[in-house]
Each structure stands twice: as structure tokens, then as C-alpha cells.
C-alpha positions in Angstrom: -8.3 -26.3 -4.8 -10.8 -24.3 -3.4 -12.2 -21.7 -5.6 -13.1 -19.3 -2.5 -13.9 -15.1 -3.3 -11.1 -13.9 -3.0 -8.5 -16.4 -4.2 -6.6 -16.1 -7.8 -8.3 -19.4 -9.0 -11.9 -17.8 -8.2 -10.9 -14.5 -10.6 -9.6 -17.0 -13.1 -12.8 -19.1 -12.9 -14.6 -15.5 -13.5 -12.4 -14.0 -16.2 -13.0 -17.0 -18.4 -16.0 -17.0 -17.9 -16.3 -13.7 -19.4 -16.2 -14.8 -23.2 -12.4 -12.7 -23.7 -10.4 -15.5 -23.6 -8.2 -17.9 -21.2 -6.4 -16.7 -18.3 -2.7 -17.5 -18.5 -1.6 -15.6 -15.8 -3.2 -14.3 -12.7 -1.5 -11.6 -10.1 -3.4 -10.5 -7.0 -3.0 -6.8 -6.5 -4.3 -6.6 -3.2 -7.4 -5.0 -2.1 -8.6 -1.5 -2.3 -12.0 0.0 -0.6 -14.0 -3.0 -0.9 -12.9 -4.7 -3.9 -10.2 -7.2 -4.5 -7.9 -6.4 -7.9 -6.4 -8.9 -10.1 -4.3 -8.5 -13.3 -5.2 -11.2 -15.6 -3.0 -12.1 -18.6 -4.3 -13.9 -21.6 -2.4 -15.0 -24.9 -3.0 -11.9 -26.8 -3.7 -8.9 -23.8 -3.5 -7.8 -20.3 -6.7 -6.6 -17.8 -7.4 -5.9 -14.7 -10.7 -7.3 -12.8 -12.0 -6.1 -9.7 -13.7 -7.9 -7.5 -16.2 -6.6 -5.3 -16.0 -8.2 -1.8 -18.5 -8.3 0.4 -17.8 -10.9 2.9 -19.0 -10.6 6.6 -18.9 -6.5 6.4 -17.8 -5.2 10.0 -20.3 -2.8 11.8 -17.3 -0.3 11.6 -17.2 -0.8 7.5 -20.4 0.1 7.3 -20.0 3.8 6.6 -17.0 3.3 4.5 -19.1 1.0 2.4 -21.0 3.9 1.5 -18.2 6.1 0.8 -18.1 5.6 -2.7 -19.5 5.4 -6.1 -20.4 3.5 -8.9 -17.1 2.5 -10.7 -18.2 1.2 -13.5 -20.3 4.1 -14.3 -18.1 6.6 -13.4 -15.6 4.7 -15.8 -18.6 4.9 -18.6 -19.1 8.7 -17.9 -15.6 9.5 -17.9 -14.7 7.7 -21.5 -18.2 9.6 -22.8 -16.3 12.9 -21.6 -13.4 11.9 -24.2 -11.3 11.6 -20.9 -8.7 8.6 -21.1 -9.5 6.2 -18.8 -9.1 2.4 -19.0 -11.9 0.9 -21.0 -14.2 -1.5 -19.5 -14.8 -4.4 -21.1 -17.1 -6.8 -19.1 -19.4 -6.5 -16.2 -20.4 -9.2 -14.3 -23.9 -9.5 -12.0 -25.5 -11.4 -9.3 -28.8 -13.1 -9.8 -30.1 -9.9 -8.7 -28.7 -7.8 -11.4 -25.7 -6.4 -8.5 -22.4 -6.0 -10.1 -20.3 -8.7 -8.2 -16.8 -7.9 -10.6 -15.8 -5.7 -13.8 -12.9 -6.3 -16.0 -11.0 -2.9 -17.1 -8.0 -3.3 -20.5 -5.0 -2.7 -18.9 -2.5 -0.1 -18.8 1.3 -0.3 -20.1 3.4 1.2 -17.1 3.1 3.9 -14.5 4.4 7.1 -15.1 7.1 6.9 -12.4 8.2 3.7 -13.6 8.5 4.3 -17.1 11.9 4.6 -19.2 11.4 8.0 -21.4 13.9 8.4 -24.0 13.8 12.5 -23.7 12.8 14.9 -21.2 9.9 16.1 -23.6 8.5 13.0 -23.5 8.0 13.4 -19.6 6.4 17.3 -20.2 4.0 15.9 -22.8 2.7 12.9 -20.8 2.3 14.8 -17.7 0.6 17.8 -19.9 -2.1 15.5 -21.1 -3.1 14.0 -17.9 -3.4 17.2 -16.9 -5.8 18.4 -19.7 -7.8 15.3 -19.0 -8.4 16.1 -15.1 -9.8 19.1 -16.5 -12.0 17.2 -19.3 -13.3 15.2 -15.8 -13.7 18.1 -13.6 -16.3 19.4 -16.4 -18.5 16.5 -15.9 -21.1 18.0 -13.8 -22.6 15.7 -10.9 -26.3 15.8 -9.9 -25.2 16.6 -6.2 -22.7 16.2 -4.3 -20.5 13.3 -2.1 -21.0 10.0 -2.4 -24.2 8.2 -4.4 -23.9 5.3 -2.0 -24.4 7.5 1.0 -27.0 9.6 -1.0 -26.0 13.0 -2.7 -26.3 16.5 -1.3 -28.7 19.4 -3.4 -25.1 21.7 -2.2 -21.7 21.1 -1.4 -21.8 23.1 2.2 -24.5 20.7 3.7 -22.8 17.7 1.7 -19.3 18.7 2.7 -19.9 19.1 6.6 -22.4 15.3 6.9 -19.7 13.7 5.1 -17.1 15.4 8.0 -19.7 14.2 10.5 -20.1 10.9 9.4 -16.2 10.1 9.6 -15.6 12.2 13.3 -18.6 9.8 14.6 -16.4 6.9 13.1 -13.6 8.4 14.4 -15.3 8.7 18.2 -16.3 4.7 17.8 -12.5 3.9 17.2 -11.3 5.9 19.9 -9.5 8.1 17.5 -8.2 11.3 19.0 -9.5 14.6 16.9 -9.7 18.2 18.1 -13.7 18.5 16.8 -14.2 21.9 18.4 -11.4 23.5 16.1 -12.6 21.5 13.0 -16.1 22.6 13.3 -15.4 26.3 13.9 -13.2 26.1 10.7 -15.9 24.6 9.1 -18.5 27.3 10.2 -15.9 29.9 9.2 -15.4 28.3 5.8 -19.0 28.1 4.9 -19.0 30.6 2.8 -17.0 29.5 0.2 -18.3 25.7 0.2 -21.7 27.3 -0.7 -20.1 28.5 -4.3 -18.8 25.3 -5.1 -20.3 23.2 -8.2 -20.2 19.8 -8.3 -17.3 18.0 -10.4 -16.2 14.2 -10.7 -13.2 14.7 -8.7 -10.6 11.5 -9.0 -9.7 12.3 -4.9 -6.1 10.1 -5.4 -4.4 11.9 -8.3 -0.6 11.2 -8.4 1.8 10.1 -10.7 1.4 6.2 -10.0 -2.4 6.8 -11.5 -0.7 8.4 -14.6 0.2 5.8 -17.6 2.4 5.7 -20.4 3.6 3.0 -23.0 6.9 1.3 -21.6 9.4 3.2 -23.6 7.5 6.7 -22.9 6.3 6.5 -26.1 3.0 7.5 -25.9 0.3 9.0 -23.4 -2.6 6.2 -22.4 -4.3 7.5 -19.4 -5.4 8.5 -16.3 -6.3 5.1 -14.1 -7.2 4.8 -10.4 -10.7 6.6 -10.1 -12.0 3.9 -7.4 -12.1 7.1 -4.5 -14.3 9.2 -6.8 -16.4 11.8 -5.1 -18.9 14.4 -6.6 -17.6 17.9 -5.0 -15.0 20.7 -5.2 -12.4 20.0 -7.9 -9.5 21.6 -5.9 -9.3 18.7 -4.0 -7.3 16.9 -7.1 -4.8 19.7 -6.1 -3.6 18.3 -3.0 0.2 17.0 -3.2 0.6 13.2 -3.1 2.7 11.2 -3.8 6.3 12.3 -2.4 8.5 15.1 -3.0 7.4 15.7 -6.3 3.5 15.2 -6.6 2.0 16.1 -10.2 -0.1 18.5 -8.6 3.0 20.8 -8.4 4.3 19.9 -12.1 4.3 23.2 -14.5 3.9 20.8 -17.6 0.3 18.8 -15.5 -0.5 22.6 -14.9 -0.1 23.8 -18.8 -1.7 20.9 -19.4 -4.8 21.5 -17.2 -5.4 25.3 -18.3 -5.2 24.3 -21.8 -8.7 23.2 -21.5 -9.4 24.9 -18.1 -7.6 28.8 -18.6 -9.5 30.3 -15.2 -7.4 27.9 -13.3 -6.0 30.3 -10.8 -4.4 29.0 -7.6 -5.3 32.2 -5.6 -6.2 32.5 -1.5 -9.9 31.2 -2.2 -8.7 28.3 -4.3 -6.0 27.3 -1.2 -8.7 27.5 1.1 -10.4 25.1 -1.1 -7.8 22.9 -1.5 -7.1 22.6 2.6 -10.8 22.1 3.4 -10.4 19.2 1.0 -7.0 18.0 2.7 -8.8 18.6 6.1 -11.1 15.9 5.3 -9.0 13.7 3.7 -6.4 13.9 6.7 -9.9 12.7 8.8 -11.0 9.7 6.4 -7.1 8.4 7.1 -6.7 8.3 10.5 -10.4 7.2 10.9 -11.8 5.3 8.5 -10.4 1.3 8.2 -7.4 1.2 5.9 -7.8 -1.4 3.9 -4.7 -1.9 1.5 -2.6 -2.5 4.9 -2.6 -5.0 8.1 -4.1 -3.3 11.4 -0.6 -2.1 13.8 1.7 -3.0 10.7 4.4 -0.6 9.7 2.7 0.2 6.8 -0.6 1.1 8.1 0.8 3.3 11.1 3.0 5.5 8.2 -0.2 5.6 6.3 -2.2 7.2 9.2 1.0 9.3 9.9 0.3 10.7 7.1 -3.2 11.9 7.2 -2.3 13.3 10.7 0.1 15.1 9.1 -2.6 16.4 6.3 -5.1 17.3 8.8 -2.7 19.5 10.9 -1.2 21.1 8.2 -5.0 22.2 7.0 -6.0 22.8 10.2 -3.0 25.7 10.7 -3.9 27.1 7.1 -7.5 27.1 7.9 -7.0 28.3 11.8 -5.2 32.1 9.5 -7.3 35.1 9.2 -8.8 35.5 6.0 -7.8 38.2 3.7 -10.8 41.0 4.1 -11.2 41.0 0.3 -12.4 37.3 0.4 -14.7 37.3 3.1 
């Protein structure tokens, strides 16, 4: 059969190749951003290889290409920071010295899907993954956005080109955006983008990205960190995932202040945390979502839902701000 990038039988061909072992199973996961996952099964352990795939890159991927950073380093920097993270075990290169793949250990189970035998267990889990988004918002970036797209010396002039660079994606595909409302909020907000530090900010934080042994057992990690972006740490504070996101969980919170205690979710910190929603609603309804088929069901709730982020921060953002805050 052909061994084509992309296929199951190409990631077997590469995990064995890597020296840890036979492949005895291999499940595609799909694709996310521009790399195609795998989990690969051996005799003795379970991984997970990504693939980076670069084939025929449309003119309107281009930017999104860019939107992102190294994930193998940031992997490397976040293990260094005693965060836990998935450890990552091989990298593969081109003739060139590119990374073409990685191979990460795998996780046990997502939080969500996990069978805890007390309600303790849930609070303890959910309290360490919140102490180690703190550990990662301490790692201090060199500048901020995306390394890719070439980082910013501060997060106000970082924060509105990366806003600019989706809205002229966004005016390519045709996609409908009020930009004289998002720049005046922008202009407004300036102020309190120019106090920002830069953090490694995770940028997809929610339960699914949290894992635990089977049984609840034990805490392994925090997974998932392929959106990275060097910026304002209150954007790991926007709710995702459903009705009950972590963000909003007192034990994730305990958990956070016990290595953060100035976390304070105060007027400045919620205009933080909608200027970071802003521009996340944007990158969904403009930039290419790749995890779903163009028109499908799937894709049109997906977009839904960044409308839905970006006019919910838009309304916050539209308020006067409190005099004391100015």
C-alpha cells in the first residue's frame, strides 16, 4: 500500500523508525493546525506522534502557518519549568535539519472521561492543573505572539498586528466583521495591553486537555499546548468547554493561587480576559478550521461559536470603564 504523508502506514513506517519499538497499533486522530496526530501503540506503551504536514499550503493558510510556535520547544520549556506536560521522546528532521514529526508518551484518560472513585479525587486533579497553568504562565517569553510570525518588543503593538493580520484574512474570505467597533475598542483598550508581560499562555485550556490515570487515581498532566501564544495570561481564563469549563472551577482556581496568590479576577483582569476572547472569536470565524470539513455541521457550530465569543466581548468591551481604571 502506499505509504503516502498522511496515511497510518506512513506514521508507522516513522514510529519504528524511531528506535522505541514496533508499532502494534496505529489510530489517526485527525488533524490539528498543521500537523496530522497519531496514537501509536507498541507492546509495552502508548504515544502520540505528530506529524507536521505541509503539503500544497493554500495562499489562504499562509498566515495561519505562522500562527504558531515551536512545539517541541515549548514542550522542552514547559517540563524545564517542572510543569507536567507529556514528555517528548523523539524528534524527527528533514535533510535540512526541519522537524518533519515528534513523538510525545502518552496520557491515560481525559479528565471528563475518567471514572474517579471520590469527589476529592476530582478537586485534587483539577487543583493541580491549575497550579501548573500558573508554573507555565511564569515562564517569561522574549516578546510577544507568535515566533513564526516574528515576536513583538510589547504586547499593545503585538496584540493589535496579530488582530490585523486575521481582519485582512477575514476581508480575503469575505467574512463579515464590524472593524470600525473592533478598532475603537482596541484604541480604547490600549492602555491596559501596554502593562501586559509576556507569559506562555496554553490559548485552549479545558478539561479535555486535563489528564488523569483511568480510575482517577492520580494527576499526569496538562496536554494540548499546540495553540501556544507568548502574551497576556488571562486569556487561559476564557470558558471553554461547555457548561462547566475549568476556568470557572473553585478547586482549578485554589489550585492556580497556590502558586499564583495575586490572582485577582477584578474589572482590569475581565477586560483582559475579553480582549483575549475578542481575538479568539476573530481567529474562528476567519482563519481556516482545520479539524472540520468546509460547510459541514461541524465546522458551521464551530464558527457559531467564535461569533458568539466575539459579540459577547465586543458588548463587554463597548461598557464604560470604571473611572478608577482608566
Amino acid at each position: 500500500m502506499e505509504k503516502s504523508k498522511g496515511t497510518k502506514y506512513y506514521a508507522r513506517e516513522l514510529f519504528n523508525n524511531s528506535g522505541l519499538g514496533d508499532a502494534e497499533v496505529v489510530t489517526d486522530l485527525g488533524i490539528e493546525g498543521f500537523y496530522q496526530t497519531f496514537m501509536v501503540k507498541t507492546k509495552n506503551a502508548s504515544y502520540i506522534m505528530r506529524i507536521f504536514n505541509d503539503n500544497d499550503i493554500a495562499p489562504e493558510f499562509e498566515n495561519n502557518l505562522k500562527m504558531r510556535n515551536d512545539e517541541v520547544e515549548i514542550y522542552k520549556t514547559l517540563s524545564k519549568a517542572k510543569v507536567n506536560v507529556p514528555e517528548v521522546v523523539f524528534v524527527g528532521t528533514d535533510e535540512n535539519n526541519n522537524k518533519t514529526h515528534y513523538i510525545l508518551e502518552a496520557y491515560d484518560t481525559a479528565y471528563p472521561l475518567a471514572t474517579f472513585t471520590t469527589f476529592s479525587d476530582r478537586g485534587v486533579a483539577l487543583f493541580q492543573a491549575g497550579a501548573d497553568l500558573a508554573r507555565a504562565h511564569k515562564i517569561k517569553g522574549l516578546g510577544f505572539g507568535y515566533e513564526a510570525m516574528g515576536l513583538e518588543t510589547t504586547w499593545d503593538v503585538a496584540y493589535k498586528s496579530l488582530v490585523d493580520n486575521v481582519i485582512a484574512d477575514a476581508i480575503i474570505n469575505d467574512t463579515k466583521i464590524d472593524l470600525e467597533r473592533i478598532y475603537a475598542i482596541i484604541e480604547r483598550a490600549r492602555p491596559f495591553l501596554t502593562k501586559v508581560e509576556s507569559s506562555l499562555v496554553h490559548f485552549s485550556l479545558s478539561k479535555a486537555k486535563i489528564f488523569v490515570k483511568k480510575n482517577g487515581e492520580f494527576y499526569q498532566g496538562i496536554s494540548g499546548w499546540s495553540k501556544t501564544i507568548w502574551g497576556d495570561p488571562a486569556a487561559d481564563f476564557i470558558p471553554h468547554g461547555g457548561c462547566y469549563p475549568v476556568q470557572k472551577n473553585r478547586y482549578f482556581i485554589r489550585g492556580y493561587r497556590s502558586v499564583t496568590p495575586s490572582l485577582d479576577f477584578n474589572y482590569t483582569f475581565q477586560i483582559r480576559i475579553h480582549l483575549m476572547m475578542l481575538y479568539l472569536g476573530l481567529v474562528m470565524i476567519a482563519e481556516p478550521d482545520h479539524k472540520h470539513e468546509k460547510g459541514s455541521a461541524a465546522n458551521k457550530k464551530f464558527r457559531k461559536k467564535g461569533r458568539k465569543y466575539l459579540s459577547r466581548a465586543i458588548k463587554f468591551l463597548e461598557r464604560p470603564f470604571p473611572e478608577l481604571i482608566k
